[in-house]
N, C-alpha and C positions, 0 to 999 in steps of 0.2 A: 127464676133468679139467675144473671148471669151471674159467670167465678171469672175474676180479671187474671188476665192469665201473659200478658206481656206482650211482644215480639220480639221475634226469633233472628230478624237483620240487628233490630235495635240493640238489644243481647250483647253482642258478641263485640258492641265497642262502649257498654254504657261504664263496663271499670277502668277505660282508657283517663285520664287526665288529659286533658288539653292543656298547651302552653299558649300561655300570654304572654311574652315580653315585650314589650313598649307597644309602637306603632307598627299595623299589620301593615307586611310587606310584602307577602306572597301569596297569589291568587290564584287558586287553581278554578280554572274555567272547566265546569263539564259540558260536552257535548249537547245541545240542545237536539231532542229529541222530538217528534209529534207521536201523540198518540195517536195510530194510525184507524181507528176508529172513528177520529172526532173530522166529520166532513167538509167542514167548514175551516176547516186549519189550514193555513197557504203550507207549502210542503218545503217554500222556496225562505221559510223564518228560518231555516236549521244552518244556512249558508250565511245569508245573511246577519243573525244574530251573533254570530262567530266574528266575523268582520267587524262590526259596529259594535261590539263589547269588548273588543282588544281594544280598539282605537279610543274608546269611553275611558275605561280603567286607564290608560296611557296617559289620558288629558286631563284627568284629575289624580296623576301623581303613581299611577301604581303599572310597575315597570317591571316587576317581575311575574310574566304571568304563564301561566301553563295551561295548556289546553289537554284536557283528557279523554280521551275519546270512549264512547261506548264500546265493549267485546262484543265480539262478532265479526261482522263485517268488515274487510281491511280497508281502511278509509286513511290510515296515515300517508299515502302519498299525494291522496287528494288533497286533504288540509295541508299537506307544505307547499302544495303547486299554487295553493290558494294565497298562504301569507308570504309565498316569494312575489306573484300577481300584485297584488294589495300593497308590498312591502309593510308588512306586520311584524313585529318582533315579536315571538311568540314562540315558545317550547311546544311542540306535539309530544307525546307522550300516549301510547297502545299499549303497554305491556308493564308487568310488574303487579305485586298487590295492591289493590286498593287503600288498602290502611296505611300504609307507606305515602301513599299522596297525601290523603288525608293529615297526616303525621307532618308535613312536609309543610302545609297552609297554612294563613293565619285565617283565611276569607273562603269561604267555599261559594260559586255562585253557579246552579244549573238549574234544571227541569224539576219542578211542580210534582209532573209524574214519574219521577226518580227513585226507586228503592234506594239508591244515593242518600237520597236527602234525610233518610230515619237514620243512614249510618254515621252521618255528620253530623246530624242534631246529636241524636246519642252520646258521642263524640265531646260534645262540649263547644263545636268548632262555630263560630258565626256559620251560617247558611242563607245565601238568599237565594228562594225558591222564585223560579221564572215561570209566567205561563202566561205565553205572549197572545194576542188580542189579533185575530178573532178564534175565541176558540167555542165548542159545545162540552168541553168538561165543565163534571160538578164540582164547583169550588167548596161547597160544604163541607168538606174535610179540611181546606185551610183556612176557616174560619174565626180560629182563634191562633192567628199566627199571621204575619207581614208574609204577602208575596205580593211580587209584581208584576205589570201586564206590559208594559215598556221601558224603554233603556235610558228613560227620563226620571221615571222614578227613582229605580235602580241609580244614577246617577246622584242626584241630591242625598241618597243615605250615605253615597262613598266618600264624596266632599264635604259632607256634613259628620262624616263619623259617628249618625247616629245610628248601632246598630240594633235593630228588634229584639227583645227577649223572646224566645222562640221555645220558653219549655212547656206552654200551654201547649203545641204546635204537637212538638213531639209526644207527649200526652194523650193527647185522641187516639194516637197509635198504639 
């Protein structure tokens, strides 16, 4: 017999309240990640998805976007040399708590294989979970919950404003 016993990311933001006022206008972009296990994953989606999801969100209205970078690795002076490159207007952001960003969103959009994405669900926050195409993860786990495999899908829920109910999603967890 199991005993349902929670999670312990999930936890720590499920008595947060999320604010809704009107139209969401702040997007915080996480860092797209590869699972670096899965062999088939182009390595060159992490640069490229960054580029092509500022420039998406921009064209269908949403102008205030933040880019948040994975801990760890110092990678914020790459991503600026990048949206100087590209001319992207685009907030980096490396440092500070996470719940503060979270806090800060009305849209959360990153990586599939995110502990991210149980603290944003939790949260209350919209979450769109990416997990870009080709990859060898098991989607099983998002199974009863909206992700997407390209920046086309992802695109028609932004413009359409319609966004998934995602508590089945966090659930499994």
């Amino acid at each position: 017999v199991g005993v349902r016993t929670g999670n312990p990311i999930a936890a720590k933001y499920e008595k947060r309240v999320a604010k809704h006022d009107g139209e969401p206008r702040n997007v915080l972009l996480l860092q797209y990640t590869l699972d670096y296990g899965d062999l088939i994953a182009l390595s060159h989606q992490e640069y490229e998805f960054f580029v092509r999801a500022v420039r998406m969100l921009n064209g269908v209205g949403y102008h205030n976007v933040r880019l948040r970078l994975h801990p760890g690795v110092e990678k914020a002076p790459y991503y600026r040399a990048i949206t100087e490159y590209f001319s992207i207007d685009c907030e980096i952001s490396d440092s500070g708590p996470f719940d503060t960003q979270v806090d800060w969103a009305d849209i959360v959009i990153g990586p599939a294989i995110s502990g991210a994405m149980l603290e944003v669900l939790a949260s209350g926050k919209i979450y769109l979970p990416v997990l870009m195409e080709p990859t060898a993860v098991d989607r099983n786990y998002l199974r009863q919950g909206a992700h997407y495999t390209n920046l086309e899908m992802l695109q028609d829920t932004l413009s359409q404003k319609t966004f998934p109910d995602q508590r089945a999603l966090l659930e499994n967890f």
